[in-house]
C-alpha positions in Angstrom: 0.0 0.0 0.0 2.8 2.4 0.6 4.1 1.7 -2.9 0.4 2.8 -4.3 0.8 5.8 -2.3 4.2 7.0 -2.8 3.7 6.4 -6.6 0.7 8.6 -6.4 2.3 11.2 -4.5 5.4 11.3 -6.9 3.3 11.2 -10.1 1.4 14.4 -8.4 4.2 16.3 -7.5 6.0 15.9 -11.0 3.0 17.2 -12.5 2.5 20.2 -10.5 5.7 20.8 -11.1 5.5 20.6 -14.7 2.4 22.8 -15.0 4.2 25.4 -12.5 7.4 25.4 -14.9 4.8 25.6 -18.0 3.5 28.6 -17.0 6.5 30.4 -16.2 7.9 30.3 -19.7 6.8 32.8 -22.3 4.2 31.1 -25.2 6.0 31.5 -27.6 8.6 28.5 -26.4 5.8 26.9 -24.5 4.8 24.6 -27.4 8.2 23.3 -27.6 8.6 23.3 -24.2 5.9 21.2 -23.7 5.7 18.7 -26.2 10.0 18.1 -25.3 9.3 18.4 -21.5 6.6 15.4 -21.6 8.3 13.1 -23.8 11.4 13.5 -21.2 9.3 13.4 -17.9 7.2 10.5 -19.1 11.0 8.4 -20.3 11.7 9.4 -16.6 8.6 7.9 -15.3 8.8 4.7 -17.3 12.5 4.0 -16.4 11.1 4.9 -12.2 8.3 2.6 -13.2 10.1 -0.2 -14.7 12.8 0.0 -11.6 10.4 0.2 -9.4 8.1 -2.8 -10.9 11.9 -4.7 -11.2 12.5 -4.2 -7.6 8.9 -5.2 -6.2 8.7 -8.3 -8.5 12.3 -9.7 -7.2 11.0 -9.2 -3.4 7.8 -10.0 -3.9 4.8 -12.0 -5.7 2.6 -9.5 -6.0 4.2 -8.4 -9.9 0.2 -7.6 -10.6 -0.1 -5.1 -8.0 2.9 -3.2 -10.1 0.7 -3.7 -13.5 -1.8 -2.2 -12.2 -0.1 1.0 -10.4 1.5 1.2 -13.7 -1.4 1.5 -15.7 -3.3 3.4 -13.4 -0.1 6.3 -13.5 0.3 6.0 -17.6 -4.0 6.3 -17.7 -3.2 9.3 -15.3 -1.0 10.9 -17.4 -3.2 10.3 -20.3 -5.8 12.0 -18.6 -3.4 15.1 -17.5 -2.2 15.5 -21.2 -5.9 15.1 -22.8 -6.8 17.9 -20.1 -3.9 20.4 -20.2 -3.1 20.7 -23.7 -6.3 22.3 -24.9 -5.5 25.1 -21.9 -2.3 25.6 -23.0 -3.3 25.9 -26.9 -6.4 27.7 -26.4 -6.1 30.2 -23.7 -3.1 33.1 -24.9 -5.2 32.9 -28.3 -8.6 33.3 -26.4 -6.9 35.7 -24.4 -5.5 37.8 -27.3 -9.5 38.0 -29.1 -10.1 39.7 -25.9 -7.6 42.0 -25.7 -7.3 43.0 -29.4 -11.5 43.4 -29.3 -11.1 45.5 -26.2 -8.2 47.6 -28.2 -10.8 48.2 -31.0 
């Protein structure tokens, strides 16, 4: 159980942390940014996965217990991609029809 929850915790944390570094960066690098700053945070979570999954399966039995924390965390990250992305696409342009109607 502590495995579930540390996993959880870590898979939180790392994507606060990527949305808090997203929004720091100007928008014009953001798309970049992104699309090169998920493909190298989810290689680092598969490689912590994969160790992790190694690890539990040489002390223990329970290997589907790891399957299923690792498919809950990659369906998670799914779910974090499918949400943020139309956000980060969608908002400076929204933002700009605003501000250039306003200008007008």
């Amino acid at each position: 159980m502590n495995f579930i929850l540390e996993l959880l915790i870590f898979c939180i944390f790392l994507s606060l942390l990527t949305y808090s570094t997203f929004l720091l960066l100007t928008y014009s690098t953001f798309l970049l940014t992104y699309l090169f700053y998920i493909l190298t945070y989810l290689l680092i979570l598969h490689s912590y996965l994969l160790t992790l999954c190694t690890y539990h399966f040489l002390l223990s039995y329970y290997h589907l217990n790891c399957i299923v924390v690792v498919s809950i965390t990659y369906l998670y990250l799914l779910y974090s991609l499918i949400l943020t992305t139309p956000i980060i696409l969608f908002l400076p342009l929204y933002l700009t029809t605003i501000l250039t109607n306003r200008i007008k």
